[in-house]
C-alpha positions in Angstrom: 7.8 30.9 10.3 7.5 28.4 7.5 9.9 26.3 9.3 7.7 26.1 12.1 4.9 24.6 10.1 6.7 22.0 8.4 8.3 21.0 11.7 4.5 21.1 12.9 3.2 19.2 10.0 5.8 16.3 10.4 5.2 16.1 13.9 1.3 15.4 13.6 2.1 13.0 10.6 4.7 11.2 13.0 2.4 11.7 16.1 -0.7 9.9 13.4 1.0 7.3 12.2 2.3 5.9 15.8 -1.0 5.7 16.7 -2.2 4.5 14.2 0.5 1.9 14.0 -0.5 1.3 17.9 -4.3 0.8 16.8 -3.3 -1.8 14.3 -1.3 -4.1 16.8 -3.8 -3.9 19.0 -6.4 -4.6 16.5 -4.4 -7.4 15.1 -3.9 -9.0 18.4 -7.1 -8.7 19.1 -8.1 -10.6 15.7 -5.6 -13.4 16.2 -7.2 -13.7 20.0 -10.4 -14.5 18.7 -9.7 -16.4 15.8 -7.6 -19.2 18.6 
């Protein structure tokens, strides 16, 4: 059972942080975009 919750747990942190990384490119393309 404990297994199954860290496995859980790193999958939401891994499932966060690509959209998060996802939300920053776009964001940052978005920037550059306007700034040219």
């Amino acid at each position: 059972m404990a297994l199954a919750t860290l496995s859980l747990c790193v999958l939401t942190l891994t499932w966060a942080n690509l959209y998060q990384v996802c939300a920053n490119r776009h964001a940052v393309h978005w920037n550059s975009s306007n700034i040219q």
